[in-house]
Structure formats: structure tokens, C-alpha cells
C-alpha positions in Angstrom: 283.8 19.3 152.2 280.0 18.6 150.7 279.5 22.4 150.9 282.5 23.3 149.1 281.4 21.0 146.2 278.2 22.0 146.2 279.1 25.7 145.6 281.3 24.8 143.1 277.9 23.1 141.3 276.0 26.2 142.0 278.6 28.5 140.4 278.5 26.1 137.2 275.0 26.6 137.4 275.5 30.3 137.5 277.9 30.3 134.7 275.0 28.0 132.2 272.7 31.1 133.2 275.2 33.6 132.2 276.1 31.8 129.0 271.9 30.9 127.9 271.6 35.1 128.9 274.1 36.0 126.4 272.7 33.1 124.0 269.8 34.9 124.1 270.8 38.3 123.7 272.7 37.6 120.8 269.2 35.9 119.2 267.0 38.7 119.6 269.2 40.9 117.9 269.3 38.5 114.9 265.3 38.2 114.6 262.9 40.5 112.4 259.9 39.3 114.6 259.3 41.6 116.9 257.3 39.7 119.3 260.2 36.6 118.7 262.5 39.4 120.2 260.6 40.3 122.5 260.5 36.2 123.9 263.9 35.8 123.5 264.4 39.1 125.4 262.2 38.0 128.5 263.7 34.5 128.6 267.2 36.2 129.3 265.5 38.5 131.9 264.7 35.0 133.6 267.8 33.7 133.3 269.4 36.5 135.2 266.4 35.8 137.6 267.8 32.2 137.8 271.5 33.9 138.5 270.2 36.0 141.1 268.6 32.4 142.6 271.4 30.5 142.4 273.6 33.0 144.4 271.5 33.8 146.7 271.7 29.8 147.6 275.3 30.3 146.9 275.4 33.2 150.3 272.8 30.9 152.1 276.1 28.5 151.8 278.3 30.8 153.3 280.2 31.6 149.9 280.5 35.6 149.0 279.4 36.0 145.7 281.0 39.2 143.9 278.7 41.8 142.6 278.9 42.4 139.1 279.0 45.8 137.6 278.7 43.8 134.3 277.7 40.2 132.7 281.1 38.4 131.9 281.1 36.8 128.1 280.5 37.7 125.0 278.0 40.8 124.1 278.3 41.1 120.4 278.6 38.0 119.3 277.9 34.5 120.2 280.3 32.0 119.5 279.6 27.9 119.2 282.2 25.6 120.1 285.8 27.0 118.2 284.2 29.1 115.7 283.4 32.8 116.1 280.7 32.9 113.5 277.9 34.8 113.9 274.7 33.1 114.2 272.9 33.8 110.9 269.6 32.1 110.5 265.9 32.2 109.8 263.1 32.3 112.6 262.5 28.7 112.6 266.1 27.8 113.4 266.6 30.2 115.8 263.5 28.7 117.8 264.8 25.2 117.3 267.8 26.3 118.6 266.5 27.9 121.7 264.8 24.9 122.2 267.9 22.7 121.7 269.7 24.7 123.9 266.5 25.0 126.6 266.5 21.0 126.6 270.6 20.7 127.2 270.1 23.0 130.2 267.2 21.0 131.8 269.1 18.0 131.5 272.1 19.9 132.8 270.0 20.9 135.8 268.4 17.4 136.1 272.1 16.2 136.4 273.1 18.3 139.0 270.7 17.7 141.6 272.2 14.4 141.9 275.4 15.8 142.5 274.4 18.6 145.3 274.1 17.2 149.3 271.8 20.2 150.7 268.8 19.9 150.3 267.6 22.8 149.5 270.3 23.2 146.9 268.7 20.0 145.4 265.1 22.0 145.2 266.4 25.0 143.7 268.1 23.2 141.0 265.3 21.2 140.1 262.7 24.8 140.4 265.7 25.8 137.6 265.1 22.2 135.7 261.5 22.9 135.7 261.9 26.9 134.4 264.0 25.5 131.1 261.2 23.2 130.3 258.8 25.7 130.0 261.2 28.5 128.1 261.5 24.9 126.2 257.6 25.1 125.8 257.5 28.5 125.0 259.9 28.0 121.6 257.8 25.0 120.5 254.6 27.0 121.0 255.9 29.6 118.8 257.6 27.3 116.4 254.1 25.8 115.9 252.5 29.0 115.6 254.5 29.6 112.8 254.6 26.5 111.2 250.5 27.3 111.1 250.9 30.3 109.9 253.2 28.8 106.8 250.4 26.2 106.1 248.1 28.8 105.3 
């Protein structure tokens, strides 16, 4: 059935906000810029926000979604691909990352919306595409803050 795959897109949608939540997480801990945390920690406020959108589509589909008492994935540290290293870099990786990882979830989201058959679905997804871009935005403008700041 179209809705049966389109709430298995929204849940893999679901799961990419989970994962760039805990992403995030695990960078403001690692920054000495206060106001860098502080970014990184209102970008994973949204994407919970996004979570929260994405299941409330999810019910709107007829598919119960389980209340969490807590976030499933990794708390202390964030792993990439095999390796459990923790993420141990300056401030201008750590925003190139975010941005990296902003731009692999718009594209995600852009991909997606050719997948879903409800409509709305579709509008939700791309309102989601269009959210990344911007935390996308946000990195560079701090990025280039600081890369003004350096040319000083």
C-alpha cells in the first residue's frame, strides 16, 4: 500500500532527525565557543521540532507512533561510519562539518519527496528540505565570521 510506504519514508525521516540531534549534541560539547554551542544546541532543538513534525504526519497517516521517554542513539559519543572515535576538532571543522552534514540531509529530504504519494507528506518533507538549508546557512555564516575574524 502507498501509505504503508510512505510511513516507512517518514520514519527514515524521523530516524535522520534523531541521528543530526545527537550529531549535534555531541558537537556542542566538543566547542570552547560559547555562542558556537549555543547554535549547535538550538539546531538540535529544531531537529526534534522536525521529529515532532514528521510524526505528527506519521498519526495523520494512521500509524501510532510510540512516545519516547528517551532519544534512541548514542549520548556520549558520536560515532562515524565503523569507528567509535570521538570527534576531536577545531571550530572551523566542526562548522564545516555541520554544514556537510546540513547539505546530505537536504538532499536526503529533496530525495524523498519523490518517493512519498500524499501530498501533504510531499510538503512537509520539502518545509524539512528547506529548514537544513538554512541550519546550512547558519554554519557558513558563522564559518565566515570567523574566517573574518582570523584575517584580522
Amino acid at each position: 500500500m502507498a501509505v504503508e510506504a510512505d510511513i516507512e519514508i517518514l520514519e527514515l525521516a524521523v530516524s535522520r532527525e534523531v541521528e543530526a540531534y545527537h550529531f549535534l549534541m555531541a558537537m556542542a560539547e566538543r566547542v570552547a565557543s560559547k555562542a558556537i554551542r549555543n547554535l549547535f544546541e538550538k539546531l538540535a532543538e529544531e531537529e526534534l521540532q522536525h521529529k515532532s513534525t514528521l510524526e505528527l504526519e506519521m498519526m495523520k497517516l494512521g500509524h501510532t507512533v510510540p512516545i519516547d521517554q528517551e532519544l534512541p542513539g548514542p549520548r556520549n559519543i558520536y560515532v562515524l561510519s565503523n569507528s567509535t572515535s570521538k570527534l576531536d576538532m577545531d571550530l572551523r571543522d566542526a562548522l564545516l562539518l555541520g554544514m556537510e552534514k546540513e547539505e546530505v540531509s537536504f538532499r536526503t529530504y529533496v530525495d524523498l519527496i519523490g518517493q512519498v504519494t500524499n501530498q501533504e507528506s510531499k510538503e512537509i518533507l520539502l518545509n524539512l528540505a528547506q529548514e537544513e538549508v538554512r541550519h546550512k546557512l547558519r554554519f557558513k555564516t558563522e564559518l565566515e565570521t570567523l574566517q573574518k575574524q582570523d584575517n584580522i
